[in-house]
C-alpha positions in Angstrom: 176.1 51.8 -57.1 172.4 52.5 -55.5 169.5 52.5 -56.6 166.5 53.3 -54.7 163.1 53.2 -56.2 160.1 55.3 -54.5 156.6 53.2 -55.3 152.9 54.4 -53.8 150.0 55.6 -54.4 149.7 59.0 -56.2 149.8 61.8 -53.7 152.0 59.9 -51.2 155.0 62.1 -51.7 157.3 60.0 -54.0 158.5 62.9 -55.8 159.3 65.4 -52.9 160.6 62.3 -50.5 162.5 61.3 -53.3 164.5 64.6 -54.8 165.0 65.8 -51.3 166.4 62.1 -50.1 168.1 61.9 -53.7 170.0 65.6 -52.6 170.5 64.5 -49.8 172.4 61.4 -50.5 174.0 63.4 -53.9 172.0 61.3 -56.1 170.8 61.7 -59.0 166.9 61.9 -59.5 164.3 60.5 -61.7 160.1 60.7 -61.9 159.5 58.0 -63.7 156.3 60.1 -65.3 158.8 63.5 -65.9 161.3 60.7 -68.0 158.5 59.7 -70.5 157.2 63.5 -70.9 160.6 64.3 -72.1 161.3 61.3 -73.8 158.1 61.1 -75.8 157.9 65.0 -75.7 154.3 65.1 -74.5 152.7 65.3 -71.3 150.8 62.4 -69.4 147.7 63.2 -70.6 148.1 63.7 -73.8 149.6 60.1 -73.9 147.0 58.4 -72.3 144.3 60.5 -74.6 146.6 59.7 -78.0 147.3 56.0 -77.2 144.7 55.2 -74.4 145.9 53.1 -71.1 147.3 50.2 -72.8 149.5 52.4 -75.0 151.0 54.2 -72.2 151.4 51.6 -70.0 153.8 49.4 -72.7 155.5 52.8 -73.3 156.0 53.1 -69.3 156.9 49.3 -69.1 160.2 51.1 -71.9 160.7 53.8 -70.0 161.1 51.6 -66.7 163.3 49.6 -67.8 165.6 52.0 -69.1 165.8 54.5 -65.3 166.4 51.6 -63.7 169.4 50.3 -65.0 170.7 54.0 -64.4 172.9 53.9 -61.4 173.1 56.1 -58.4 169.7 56.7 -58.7 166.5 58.0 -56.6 163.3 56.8 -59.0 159.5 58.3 -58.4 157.8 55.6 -60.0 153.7 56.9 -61.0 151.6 55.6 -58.7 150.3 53.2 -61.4 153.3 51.7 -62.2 154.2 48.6 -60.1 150.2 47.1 -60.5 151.1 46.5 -64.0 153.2 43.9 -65.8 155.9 42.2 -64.0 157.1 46.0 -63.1 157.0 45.8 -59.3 159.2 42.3 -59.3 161.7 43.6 -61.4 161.8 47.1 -59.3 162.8 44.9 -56.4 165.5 42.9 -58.5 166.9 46.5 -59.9 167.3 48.2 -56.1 166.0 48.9 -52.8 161.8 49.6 -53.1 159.9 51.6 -50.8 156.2 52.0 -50.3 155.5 55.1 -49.3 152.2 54.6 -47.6 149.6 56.5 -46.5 145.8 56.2 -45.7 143.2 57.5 -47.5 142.4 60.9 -45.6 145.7 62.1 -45.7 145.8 60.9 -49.8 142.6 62.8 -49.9 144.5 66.1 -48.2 147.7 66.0 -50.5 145.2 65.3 -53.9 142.3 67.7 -53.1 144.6 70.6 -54.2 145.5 68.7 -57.3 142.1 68.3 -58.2 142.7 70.2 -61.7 145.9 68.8 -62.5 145.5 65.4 -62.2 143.3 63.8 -64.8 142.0 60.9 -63.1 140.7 62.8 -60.2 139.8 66.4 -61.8 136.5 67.9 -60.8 136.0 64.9 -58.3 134.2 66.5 -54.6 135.0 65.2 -51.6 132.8 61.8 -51.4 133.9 60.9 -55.2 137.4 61.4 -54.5 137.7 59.5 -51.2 135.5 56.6 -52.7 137.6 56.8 -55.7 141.2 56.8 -53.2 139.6 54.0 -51.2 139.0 52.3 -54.0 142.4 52.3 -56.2 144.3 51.8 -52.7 142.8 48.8 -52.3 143.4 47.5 -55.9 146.9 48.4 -55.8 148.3 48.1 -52.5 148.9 45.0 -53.0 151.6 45.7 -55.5 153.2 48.3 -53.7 153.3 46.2 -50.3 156.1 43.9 -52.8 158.5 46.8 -52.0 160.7 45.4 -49.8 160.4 48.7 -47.2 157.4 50.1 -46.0 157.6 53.8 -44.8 154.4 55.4 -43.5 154.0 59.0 -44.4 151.2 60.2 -42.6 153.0 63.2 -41.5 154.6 64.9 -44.8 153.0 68.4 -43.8 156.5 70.2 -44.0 159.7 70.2 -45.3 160.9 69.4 -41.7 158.8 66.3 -41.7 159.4 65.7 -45.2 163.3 65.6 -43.5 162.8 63.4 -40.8 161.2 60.7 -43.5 164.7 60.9 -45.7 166.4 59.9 -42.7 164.4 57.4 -41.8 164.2 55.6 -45.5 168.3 56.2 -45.2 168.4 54.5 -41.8 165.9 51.7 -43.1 168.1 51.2 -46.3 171.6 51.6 -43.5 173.0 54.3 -45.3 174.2 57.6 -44.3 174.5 61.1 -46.7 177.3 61.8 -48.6 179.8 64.6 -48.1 
């Protein structure tokens, strides 16, 4: 049974590290955030707007703790996720945890794209969103530096490097990729 959970800071690549390291392994993937749409058939958003912070987070703290007792799992956990509760303790007692890290310009380069999709940062220009990434990082990495791997992912510019970081978190964890 594995289960490897994918923590970090939103933009760091949890979700395309994790399905191509969940394929490659022939696990089964979860985002933590695409579980709760479907479960409480309505988007992020719409959540955080009907039921504020507080209301999503307890409803993320249910949601947790159901995808990780799945087994044979790769789990994108939101970027928000392990600074709240007891949520990044009990990660590390349901699996392996890795911190995908990365500094603040290259957060800056994988969110300014994302500007409009992502409500805490839309409309934000460059000053107000690099403030605003300096500024949560440093709130929550100390949550995510729990995990108990650290993986640095600078360099997630293309599915080749995007490769070379799934072998790495499957050398880090000691396992190798299914047949």
């Amino acid at each position: 049974m594995k289960r490897i959970i994918l923590v970090g800071y939103m933009g760091s690549g949890k979700t395309t590290v994790g399905k191509a390291l969940a394929k490659d392994l022939g696990l089964t993937f979860y985002d933590l955030d695409w579980y709760i749409e479907s479960r409480m058939m309505r988007k992020i958003p719409q959540i955080f707007a009907e039921k504020g912070e507080e209301g999503f987070r307890t409803i993320e703290y249910n949601m947790l703790r159901e995808v990780a007792e799945f087994e044979d799992v790769v789990v994108s956990c939101g970027g928000g996720t392990p600074c709240f509760f007891d949520n990044m303790d009990y990660l590390n007692q349901q699996g392996e945890t890795i911190y995908l890290k990365a500094s603040p310009d290259v957060l800056y380069d994988h969110l300014k794209m994302a500007r409009v999709e992502r409500p805490l940062i839309k409309g934000k220009e460059r000053e107000e969103l690099m403030s605003f990434i300096e500024e949560q990082l440093s709130k929550r990495a100390p949550h995510y530096e729990k995990a108990k791997h650290v993986l640095n992912v600078d360099k997630l510019e293309n599915y080749e490097k995007i490769g070379i970081s799934v072998k790495r978190i499957e050398k880090l964890l000691g396992i190798a990729q299914q047949d």
